[in-house]
C-alpha positions in Angstrom: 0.0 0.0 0.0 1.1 3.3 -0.9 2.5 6.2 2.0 1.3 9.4 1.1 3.0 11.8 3.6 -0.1 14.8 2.9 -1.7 16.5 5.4 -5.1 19.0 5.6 -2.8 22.3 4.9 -1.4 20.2 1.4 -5.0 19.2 1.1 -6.3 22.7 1.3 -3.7 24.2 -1.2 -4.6 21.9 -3.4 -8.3 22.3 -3.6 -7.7 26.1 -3.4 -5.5 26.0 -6.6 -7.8 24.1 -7.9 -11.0 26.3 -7.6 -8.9 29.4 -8.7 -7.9 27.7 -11.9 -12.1 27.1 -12.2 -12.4 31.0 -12.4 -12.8 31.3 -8.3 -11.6 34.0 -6.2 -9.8 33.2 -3.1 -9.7 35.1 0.0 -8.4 34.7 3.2 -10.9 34.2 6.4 -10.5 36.9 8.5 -10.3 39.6 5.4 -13.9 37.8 4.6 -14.7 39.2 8.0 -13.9 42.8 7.5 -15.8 43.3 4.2 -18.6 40.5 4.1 -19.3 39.4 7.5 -20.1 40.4 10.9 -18.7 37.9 12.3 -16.4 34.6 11.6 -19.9 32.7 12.8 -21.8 33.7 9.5 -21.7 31.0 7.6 -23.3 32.2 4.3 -22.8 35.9 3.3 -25.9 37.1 3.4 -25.6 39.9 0.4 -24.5 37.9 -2.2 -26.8 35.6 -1.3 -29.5 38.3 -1.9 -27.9 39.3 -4.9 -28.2 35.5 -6.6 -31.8 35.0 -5.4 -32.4 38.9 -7.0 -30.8 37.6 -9.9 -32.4 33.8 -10.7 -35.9 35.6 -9.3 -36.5 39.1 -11.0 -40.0 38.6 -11.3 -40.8 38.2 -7.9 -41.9 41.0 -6.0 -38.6 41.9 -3.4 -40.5 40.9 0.3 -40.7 37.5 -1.7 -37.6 37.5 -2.3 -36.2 38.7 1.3 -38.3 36.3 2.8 -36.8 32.9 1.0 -33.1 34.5 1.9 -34.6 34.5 5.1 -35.1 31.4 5.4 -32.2 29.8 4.2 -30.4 32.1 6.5 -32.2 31.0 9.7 -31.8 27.5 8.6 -29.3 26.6 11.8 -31.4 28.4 14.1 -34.4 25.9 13.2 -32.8 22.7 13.4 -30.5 21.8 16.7 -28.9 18.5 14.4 -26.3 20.3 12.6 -26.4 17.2 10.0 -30.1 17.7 9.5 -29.7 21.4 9.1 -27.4 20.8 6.2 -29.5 18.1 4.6 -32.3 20.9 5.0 -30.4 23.8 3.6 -29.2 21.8 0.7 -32.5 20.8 -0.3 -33.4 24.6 -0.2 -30.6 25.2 -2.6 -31.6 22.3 -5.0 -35.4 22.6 -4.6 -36.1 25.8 -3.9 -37.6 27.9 -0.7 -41.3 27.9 -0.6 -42.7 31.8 0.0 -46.2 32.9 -0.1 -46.8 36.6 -1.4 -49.9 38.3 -2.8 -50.0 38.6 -6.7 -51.7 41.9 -8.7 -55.3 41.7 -8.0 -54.7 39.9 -4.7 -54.1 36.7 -6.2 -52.4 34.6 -3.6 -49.2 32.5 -5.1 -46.9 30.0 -3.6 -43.4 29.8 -5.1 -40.1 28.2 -5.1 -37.5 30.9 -5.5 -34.3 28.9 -6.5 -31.1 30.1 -4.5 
């Protein structure tokens, strides 16, 4: 059996070279921090994820819209089983968020806004 001497810093690199030479931009934690995030405890950034769902969902009027980023962003704060909180927030990436919102002439609509 082969010895490969790697460790999670060589592992890292890797995968970060990797997504850079895919057209990503790589930052470093803490300057995420300054610019993006309140804190290091934010897990998704909360603007571009605003800006993605404005951008996949210009049709919908913007409560809508602020009310599916919602929800994906409370998604840890609704399930205490971390593993089931990232099954769930998955799924709302794939599938979509459900949001109810009144239509022009009061209509009442149920959507999946896609994240």
């Amino acid at each position: 059996m082969p010895n490969f001497n790697y460790n999670e810093s060589d592992l890292e690199r890797a995968v970060l070279d990797w997504l850079q030479g895919l057209g990503w931009s790589i930052k470093f934690g803490p300057e995420l921090e300054a610019t993006e995030r309140q804190n290091l405890g934010e897990v998704v950034l909360g603007e571009r994820l605003r800006a993605a769902v404005e951008k996949i969902n210009p049709e919908i009027p913007a409560e809508a819209r602020e009310e599916a980023v919602k929800k994906v962003l409370n998604v840890c704060h609704s399930c205490p089983d971390l593993i089931e909180a990232n099954h769930l927030f998955h799924r709302m990436l794939v599938d979509g968020v459900d949001v109810e919102y009144r239509r022009a002439g009061g209509h009442r609509n149920a959507d999946l806004f896609y994240v």
